[in-house]
MIKE-587695 format. One record per atom (N, C-alpha, C): residue in one letter; x, y, z. Coordinates in steps of 0.1 Angstrom, whole numbers, plus 5000, padded with zeros to 4 digits. Last residue first. Example, Ala and Ser with C-alpha at 12.3 -4.5 7.8 and 13.67 -1.06 7.14 Angstrom:
<pts>
S512849785071
S513749895071
S512950005079
A513249435078
A512349555078
A513249675078
</pts>
This chain:
<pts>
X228369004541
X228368964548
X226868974560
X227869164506
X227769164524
X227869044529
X230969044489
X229469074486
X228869054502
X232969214466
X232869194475
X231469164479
X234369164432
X233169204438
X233169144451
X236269114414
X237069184425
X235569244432
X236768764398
X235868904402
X236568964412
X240568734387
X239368704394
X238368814392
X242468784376
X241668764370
X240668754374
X244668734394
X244668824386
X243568864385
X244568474401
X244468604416
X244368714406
X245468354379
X243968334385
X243468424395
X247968404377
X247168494370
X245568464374
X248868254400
X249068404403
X247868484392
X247867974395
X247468044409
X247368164407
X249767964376
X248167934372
X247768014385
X251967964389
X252068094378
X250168084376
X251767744406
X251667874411
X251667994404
X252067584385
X251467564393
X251067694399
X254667614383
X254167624369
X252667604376
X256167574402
X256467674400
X255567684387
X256167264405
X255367384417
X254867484409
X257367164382
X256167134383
X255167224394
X259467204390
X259167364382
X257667294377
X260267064407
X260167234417
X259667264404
X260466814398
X259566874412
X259166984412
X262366874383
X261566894377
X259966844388
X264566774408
X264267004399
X262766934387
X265266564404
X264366614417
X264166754412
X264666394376
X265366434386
X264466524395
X263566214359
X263766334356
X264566444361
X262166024370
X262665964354
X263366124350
X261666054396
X262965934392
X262565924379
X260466314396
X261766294404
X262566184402
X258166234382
X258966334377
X260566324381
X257066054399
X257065994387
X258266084382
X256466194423
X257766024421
X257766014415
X254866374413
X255966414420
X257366274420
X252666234408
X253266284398
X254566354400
X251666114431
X252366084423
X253166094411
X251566404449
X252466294455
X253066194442
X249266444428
X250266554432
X252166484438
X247166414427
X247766324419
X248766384421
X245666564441
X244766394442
X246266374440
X246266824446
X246466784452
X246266624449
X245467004420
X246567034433
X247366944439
X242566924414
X243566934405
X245066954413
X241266854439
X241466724427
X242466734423
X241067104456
X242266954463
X242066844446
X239967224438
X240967284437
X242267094445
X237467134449
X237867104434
X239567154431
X237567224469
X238167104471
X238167074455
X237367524469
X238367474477
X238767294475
X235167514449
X235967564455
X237267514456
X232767404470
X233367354459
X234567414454
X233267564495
X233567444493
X233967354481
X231967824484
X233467824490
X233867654492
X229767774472
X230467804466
X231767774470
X228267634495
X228567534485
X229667604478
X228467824513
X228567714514
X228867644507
X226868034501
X228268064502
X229067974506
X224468124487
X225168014481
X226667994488
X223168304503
X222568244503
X223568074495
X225868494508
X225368444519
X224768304512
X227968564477
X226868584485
X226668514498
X231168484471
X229868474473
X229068504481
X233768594476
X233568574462
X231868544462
X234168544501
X234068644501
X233468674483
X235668264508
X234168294511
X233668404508
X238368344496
X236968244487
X235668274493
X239568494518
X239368524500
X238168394494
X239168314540
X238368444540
X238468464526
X240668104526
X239268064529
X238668174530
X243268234523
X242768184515
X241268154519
X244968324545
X243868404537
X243168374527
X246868104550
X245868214563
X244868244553
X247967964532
X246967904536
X246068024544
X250368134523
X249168134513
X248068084522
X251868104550
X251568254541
X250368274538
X251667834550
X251367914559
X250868034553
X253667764531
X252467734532
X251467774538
X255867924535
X255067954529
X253567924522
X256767714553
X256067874561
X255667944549
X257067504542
X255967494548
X255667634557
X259667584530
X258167544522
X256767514535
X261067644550
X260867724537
X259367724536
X261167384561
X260867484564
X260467594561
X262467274540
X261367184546
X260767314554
X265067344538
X263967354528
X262567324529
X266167324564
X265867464559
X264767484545
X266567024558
X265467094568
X265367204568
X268267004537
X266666994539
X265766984546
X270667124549
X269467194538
X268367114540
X270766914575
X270867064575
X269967114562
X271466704559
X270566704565
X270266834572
X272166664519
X272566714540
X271166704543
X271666574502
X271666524507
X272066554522
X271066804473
X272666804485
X272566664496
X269066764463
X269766684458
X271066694470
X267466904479
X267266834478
X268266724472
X268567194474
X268467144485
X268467024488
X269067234445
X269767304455
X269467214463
X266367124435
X267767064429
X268667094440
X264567334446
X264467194445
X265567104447
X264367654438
X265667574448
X265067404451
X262367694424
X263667634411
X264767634421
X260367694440
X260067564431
X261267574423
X260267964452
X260867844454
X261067714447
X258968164424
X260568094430
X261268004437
X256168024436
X257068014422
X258768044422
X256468144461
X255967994460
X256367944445
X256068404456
X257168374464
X257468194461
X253868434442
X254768434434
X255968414440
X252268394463
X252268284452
X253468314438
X252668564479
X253068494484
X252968384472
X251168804465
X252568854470
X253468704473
X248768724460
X249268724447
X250968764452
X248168744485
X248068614481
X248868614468
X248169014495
X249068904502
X249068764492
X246169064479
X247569164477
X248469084483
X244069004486
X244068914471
X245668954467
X243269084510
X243468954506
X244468924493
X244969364522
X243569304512
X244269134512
X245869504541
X246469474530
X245669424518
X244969424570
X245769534566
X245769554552
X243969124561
X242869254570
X243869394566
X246569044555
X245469024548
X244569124550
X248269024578
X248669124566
X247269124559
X247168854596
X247268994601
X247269094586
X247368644577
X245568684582
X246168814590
X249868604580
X248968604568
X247968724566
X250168564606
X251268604599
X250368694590
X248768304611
X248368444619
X248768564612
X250668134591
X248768124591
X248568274597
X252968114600
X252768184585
X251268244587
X253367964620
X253168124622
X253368184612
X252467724609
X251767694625
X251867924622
X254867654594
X253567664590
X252467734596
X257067644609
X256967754603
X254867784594
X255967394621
X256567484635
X255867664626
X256567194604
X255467274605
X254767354616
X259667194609
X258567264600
X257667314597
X259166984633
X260067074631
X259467204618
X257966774614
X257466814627
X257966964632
X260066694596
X258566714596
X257866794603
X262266604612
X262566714604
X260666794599
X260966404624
X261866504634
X261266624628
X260466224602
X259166234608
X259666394620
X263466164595
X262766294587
X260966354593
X263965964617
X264466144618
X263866224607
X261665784616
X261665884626
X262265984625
X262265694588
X261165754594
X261065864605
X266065744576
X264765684585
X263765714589
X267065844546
X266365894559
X265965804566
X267365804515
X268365684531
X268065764545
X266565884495
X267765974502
X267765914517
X264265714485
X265165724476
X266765774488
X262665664508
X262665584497
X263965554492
X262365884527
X262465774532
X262665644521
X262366104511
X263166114520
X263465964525
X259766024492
X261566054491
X262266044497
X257866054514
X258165924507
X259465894502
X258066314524
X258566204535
X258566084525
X257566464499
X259166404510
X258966314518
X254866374496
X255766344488
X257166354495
X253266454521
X253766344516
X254866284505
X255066764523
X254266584532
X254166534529
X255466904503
X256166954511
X255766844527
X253566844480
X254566794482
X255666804495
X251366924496
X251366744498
X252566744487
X251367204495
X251367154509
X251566974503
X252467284467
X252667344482
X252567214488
X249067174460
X250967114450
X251867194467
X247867374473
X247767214476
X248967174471
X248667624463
X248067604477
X248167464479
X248267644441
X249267634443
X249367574457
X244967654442
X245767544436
X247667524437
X243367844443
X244067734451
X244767654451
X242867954416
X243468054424
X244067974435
X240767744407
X242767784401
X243667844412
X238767864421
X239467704421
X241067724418
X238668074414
X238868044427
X239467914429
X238468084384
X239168104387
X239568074405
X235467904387
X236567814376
X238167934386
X234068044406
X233867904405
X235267854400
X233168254393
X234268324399
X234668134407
X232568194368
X233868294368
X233968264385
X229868134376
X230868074371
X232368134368
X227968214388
X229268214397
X229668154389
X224968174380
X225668274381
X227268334386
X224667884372
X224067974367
X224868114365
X226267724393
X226767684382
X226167864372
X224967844417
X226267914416
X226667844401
X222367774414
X222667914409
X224267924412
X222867504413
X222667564402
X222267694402
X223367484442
X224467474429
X224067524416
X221267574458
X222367624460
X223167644445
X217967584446
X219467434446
X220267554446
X216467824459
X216167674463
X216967534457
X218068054482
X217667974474
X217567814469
X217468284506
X217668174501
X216968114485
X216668544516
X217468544502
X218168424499
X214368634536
X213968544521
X215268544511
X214968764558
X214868834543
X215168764531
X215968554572
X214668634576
X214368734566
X218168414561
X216268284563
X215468424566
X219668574557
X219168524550
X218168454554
X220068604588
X219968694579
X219268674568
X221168334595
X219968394597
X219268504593
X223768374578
X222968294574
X221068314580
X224768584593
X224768594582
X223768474578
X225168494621
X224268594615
X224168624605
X224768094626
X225868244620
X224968354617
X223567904648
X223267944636
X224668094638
X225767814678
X224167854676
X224267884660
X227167554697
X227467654685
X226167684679
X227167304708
X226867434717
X226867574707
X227567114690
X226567104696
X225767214702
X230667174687
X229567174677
X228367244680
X231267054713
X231567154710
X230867244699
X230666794708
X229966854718
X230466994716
X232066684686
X230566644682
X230266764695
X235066724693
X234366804684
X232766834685
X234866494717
X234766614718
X234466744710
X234266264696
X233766304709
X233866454710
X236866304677
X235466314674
X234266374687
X238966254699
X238766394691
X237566434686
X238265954703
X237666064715
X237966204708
X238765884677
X237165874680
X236965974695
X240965844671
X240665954666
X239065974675
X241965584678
X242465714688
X241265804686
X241765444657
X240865384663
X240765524676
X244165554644
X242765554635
X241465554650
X246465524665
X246065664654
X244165644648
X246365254660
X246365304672
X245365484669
X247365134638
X245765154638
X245665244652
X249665054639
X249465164631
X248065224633
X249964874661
X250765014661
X249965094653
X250164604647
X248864664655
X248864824657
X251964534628
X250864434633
X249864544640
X253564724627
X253364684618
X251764564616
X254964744654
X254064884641
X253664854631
X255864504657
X254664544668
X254064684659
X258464534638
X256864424636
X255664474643
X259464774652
X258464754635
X258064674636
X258264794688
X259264764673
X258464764657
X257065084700
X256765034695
X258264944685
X258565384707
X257765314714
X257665124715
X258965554681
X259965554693
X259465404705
X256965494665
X258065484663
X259065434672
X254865644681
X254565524679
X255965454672
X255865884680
X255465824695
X255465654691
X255665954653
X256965924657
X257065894672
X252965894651
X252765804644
X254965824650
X251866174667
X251466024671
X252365884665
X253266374654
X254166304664
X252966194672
X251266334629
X252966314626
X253566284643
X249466404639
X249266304635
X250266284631
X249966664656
X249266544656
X249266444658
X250366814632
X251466814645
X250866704649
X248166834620
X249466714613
X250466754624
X246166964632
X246266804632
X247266744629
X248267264631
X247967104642
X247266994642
X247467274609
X248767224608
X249067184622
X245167314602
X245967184592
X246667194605
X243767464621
X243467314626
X244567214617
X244367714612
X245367654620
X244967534620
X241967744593
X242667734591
X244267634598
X240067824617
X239567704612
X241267654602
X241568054621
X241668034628
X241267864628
X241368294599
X242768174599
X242368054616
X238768404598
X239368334591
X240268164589
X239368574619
X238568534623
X238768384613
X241768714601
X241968724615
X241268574618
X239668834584
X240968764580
X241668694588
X237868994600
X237368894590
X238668804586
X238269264608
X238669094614
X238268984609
X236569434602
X237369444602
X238869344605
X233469374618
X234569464609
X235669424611
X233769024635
X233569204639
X233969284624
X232468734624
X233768854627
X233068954630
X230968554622
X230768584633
X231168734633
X231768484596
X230268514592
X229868534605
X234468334596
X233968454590
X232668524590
X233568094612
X234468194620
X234168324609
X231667944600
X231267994613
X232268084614
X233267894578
X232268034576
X231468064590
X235067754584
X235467874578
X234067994578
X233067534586
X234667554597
X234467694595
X232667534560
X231567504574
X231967574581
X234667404547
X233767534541
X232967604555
X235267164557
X236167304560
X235567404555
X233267004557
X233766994569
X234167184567
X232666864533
X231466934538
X231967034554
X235366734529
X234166794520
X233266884525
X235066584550
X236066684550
X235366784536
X233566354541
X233466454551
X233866564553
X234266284515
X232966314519
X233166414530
X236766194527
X236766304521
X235466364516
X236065934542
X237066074548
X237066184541
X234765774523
X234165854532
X234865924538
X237065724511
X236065764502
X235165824514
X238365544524
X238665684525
X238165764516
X236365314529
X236465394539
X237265534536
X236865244502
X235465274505
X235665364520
X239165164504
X239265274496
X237665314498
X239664974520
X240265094526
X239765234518
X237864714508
X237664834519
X238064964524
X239664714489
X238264784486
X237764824497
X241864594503
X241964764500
X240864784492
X240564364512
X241364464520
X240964564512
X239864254492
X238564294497
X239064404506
X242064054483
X241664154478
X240464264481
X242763914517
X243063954503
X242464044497
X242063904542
X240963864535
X241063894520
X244863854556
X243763794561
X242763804550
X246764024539
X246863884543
X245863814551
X245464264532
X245364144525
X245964004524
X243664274569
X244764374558
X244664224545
X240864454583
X241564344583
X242564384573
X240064754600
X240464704590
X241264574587
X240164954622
X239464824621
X239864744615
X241065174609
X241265134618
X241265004623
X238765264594
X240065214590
X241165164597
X237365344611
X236765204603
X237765154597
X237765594617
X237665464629
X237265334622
X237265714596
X238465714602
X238665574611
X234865694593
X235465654582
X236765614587
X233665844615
X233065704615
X234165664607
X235266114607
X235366034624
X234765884617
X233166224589
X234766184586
X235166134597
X230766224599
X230866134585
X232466074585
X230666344617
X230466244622
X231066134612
X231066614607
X232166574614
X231866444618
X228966654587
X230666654583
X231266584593
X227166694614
X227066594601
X228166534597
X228066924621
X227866794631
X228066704621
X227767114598
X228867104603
X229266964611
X224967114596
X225567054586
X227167024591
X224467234619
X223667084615
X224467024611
X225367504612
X225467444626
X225167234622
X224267614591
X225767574592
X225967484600
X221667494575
X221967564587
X223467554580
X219867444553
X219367414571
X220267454577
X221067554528
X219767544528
X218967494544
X223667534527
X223067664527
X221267714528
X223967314539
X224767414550
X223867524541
X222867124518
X222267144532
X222667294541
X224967214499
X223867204498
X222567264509
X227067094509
X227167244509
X225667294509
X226966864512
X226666914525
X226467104524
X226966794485
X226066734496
X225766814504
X229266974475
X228267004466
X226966904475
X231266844493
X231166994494
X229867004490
X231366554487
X230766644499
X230466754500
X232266624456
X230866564462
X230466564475
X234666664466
X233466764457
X232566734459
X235966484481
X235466574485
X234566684478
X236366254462
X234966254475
X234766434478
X238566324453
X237166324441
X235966294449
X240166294474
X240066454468
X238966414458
X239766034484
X239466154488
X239266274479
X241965914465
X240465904465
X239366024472
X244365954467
X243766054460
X242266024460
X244865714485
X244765844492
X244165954481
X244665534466
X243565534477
X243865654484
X247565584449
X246265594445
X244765624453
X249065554470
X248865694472
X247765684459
X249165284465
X248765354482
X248165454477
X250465224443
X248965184444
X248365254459
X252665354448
X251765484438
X250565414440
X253865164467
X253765294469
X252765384460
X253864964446
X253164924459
X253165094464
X255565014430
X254364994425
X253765004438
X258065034447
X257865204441
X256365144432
X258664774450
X257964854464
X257765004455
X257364504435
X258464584436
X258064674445
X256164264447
X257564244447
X258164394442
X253564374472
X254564304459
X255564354461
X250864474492
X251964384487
X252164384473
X248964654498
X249564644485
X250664584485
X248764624530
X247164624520
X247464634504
X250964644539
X250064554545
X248464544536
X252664764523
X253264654528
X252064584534
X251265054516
X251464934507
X252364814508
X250365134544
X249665034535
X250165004525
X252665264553
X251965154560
X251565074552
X253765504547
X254365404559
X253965294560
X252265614531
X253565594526
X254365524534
X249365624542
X249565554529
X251165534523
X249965704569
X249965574568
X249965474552
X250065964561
X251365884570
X251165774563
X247366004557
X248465994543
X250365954549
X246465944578
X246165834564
X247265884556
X246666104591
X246966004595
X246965894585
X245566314576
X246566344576
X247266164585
X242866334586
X243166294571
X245166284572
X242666334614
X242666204607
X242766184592
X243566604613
X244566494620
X244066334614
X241766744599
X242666704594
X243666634600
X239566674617
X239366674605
X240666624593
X240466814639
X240466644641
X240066644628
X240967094631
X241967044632
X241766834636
X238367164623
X239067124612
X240767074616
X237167174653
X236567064639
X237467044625
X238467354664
X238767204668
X237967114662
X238367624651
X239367524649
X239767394653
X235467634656
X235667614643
X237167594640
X234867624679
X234567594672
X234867564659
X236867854687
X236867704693
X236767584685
X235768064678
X236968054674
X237267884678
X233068044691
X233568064674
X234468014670
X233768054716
X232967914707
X233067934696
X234968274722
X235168134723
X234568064717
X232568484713
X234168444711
X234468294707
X229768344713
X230468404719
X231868384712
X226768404686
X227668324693
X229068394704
X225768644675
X225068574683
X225668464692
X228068934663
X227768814664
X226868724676
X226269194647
X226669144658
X226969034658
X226369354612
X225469224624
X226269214633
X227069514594
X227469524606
X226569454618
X229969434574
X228569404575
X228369444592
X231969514557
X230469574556
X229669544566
X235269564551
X234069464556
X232869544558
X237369634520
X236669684537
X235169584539
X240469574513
X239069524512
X238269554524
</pts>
């Protein structure tokens, strides 16, 4: 897939690349702090009861909250990002999801004000994904919409890396806080440490932002009138194909990543007699493989095409899904950390080139909202219900009907890579 466009970029290196991965990595350290906390934390302190596998799916119910905020960020902010800037809209995103963070933080639990607890938590993580909504589309297109020829995939992964360092993160904050801390003291104050933390990440995002000038691609557009006036309804109008398959097309992508986190570490720590901290080890360890799938990716991608690496690595992602049973059921501690690794360097694989492949399905003047909606319509179906339908499958069915829930997942992904428009459009 050859890059066209031959604008200069107006921003420098550095702040591109800076830019745009130290907003999506505090972006995802504080989402990612939550979904620790929805399998460690809150359904002892915000969903009490007497059985604990109810108290767990009511958690990870407020964590799917997010994924139905985030469309609606994307389709808010996408809005604005294609109609006032990137730059603006970007600050925005990042204030929205930082305030939410820090508010959770705060949070009295349902032994002090009962049921109002977890309306609060779920209004607060209702704004986490608002944000993040409007957050990673943003991220992604300051770094593609600076690129040089030819680097576009490269320029891409780099908003990208911010997953898997926030969850380095937000995973060895929360086994600092393990090692540190007794369970009652993590259990009384410990946990909010992470929430209330997040706000100097914020800080420094908000000023880095700050210094980040408009994209040439988007100024491009404000100076040859090819804005338009509701973003959405010319992508509902005219992007509908490539809307419904892009979405699909991500979808392996999420089932991937939040069973290969949240859902183990819940299993691991529920059902297979792990302790926090050592599978929080094995966690961390892993997404070591995540961390050099991303560059990995985005090198092959620019060489290779996007859509040749993606449809190469989603069918890799369907085979994995029938060593499930293999790994998982052996109860060593050795295989599932080989599996754990597996799965999160193939997360890696698919994740590098995914954002450059979406942003590219659209024009300039919609490209914001397109690639966002997008990408998080894709976190509803992927991802909201993903964790639970994973406990549900694995204790009435066994741990292999995990893997061919992936693996049925990723067949939708591959013919959606199939199917797609194969129209490139300037940059």
């Amino acid at each position: 897939m050859q890059d066209n466009s031959n604008t200069k970029p107006i921003n420098s290196v550095q702040h591109v690349l800076f830019g745009s991965l130290i907003g999506t990595t505090i972006e995802f350290f504080d989402f990612y702090i939550y979904a620790n906390a929805a399998v460690l934390v809150f359904p002892q302190l915000f969903f009490p009861g007497a059985d604990a596998t109810t108290s767990i799916l009511q958690s990870l119910a407020t964590f799917s909250i997010a994924f139905f905020a985030r469309p609606i960020g994307s389709a808010v902010f996408g809005h604005f990002g294609d109609k006032v800037g990137r730059k603006t809209t970007l600050v925005v995103a990042l204030l929205t999801m930082g305030i939410s963070t820090v508010a959770i933080g705060l949070l009295p639990t349902y032994a002090s004000i009962g049921m109002v607890a977890p309306l609060l938590l779920m209004v607060c993580r209702f704004g986490q994904g608002l944000g993040l909504g409007g957050e990673w589309g943003g991220a992604v297109l300051l770094a593609i919409e600076n690129a040089p020829p030819g680097k576009r995939a490269w320029y891409g992964m780099f908003p990208q890396l911010g997953a898997p360092i926030g969850l380095l993160l937000s995973g060895g904050t929360f086994l600092l806080l393990s090692d540190t801390l007794t369970n009652e003291q993590f259990f009384d104050f410990g946990w909010r440490i992470p929430f209330i933390a997040s706000s100097l990440l914020v800080g420094v995002g908000f000023y880095i932002r700050l210094k980040i000038t408009e994209t040439p691609s988007f100024v491009n557009a404000i100076e040859t009138k090819k804005e338009v006036k509701i973003p959405m309804l010319t992508l509902l109008k005219s992007y509908k194909r490539e809307l419904v398959f892009g979405t699909l097309a991500a979808v392996a992508t999420f089932v991937t990543f939040y069973l290969m986190t949240v859902f183990n570490l819940s299993w691991a720590t529920t059902k297979l007699g792990f302790a926090r901290r050592d599978f929080l080890i094995i966690q961390l360890f892993a997404i070591l493989f995540f961390v050099i799938g991303i560059p990995l990716s985005a090198l092959l991608a620019d060489r290779f095409g996007r859509r040749c690496v993606l449809l190469l690595i989603t069918g890799a992602i369907a085979v994995f899904g029938f060593t499930f049973s293999f790994f998982m059921d052996s109860g060593n501690t050795t295989l599932i950390t080989v599996f754990s690794c597996l799965g999160m360097g193939l997360m890696g694989l698919t994740y590098g080139p995914l954002g450059t492949f979406l942003s590219e399905l659209f024009p300039t003047e919609v490209r914001y909202s397109g690639v966002s909606v997008t990408f998080n319509m894709a976190g509803i179906i992927g991802a909201a219900f993903a964790p639970m339908i994973a406990i549900w499958l694995a204790s009435d069915y066994g741990i292999g009907a995990v893997g061919y829930y992936l693996a049925v997942a990723a067949l939708i992904s591959f013919v959606s890579l199939l199917v797609i428009s194969r129209k490139t459009h300037q940059f």
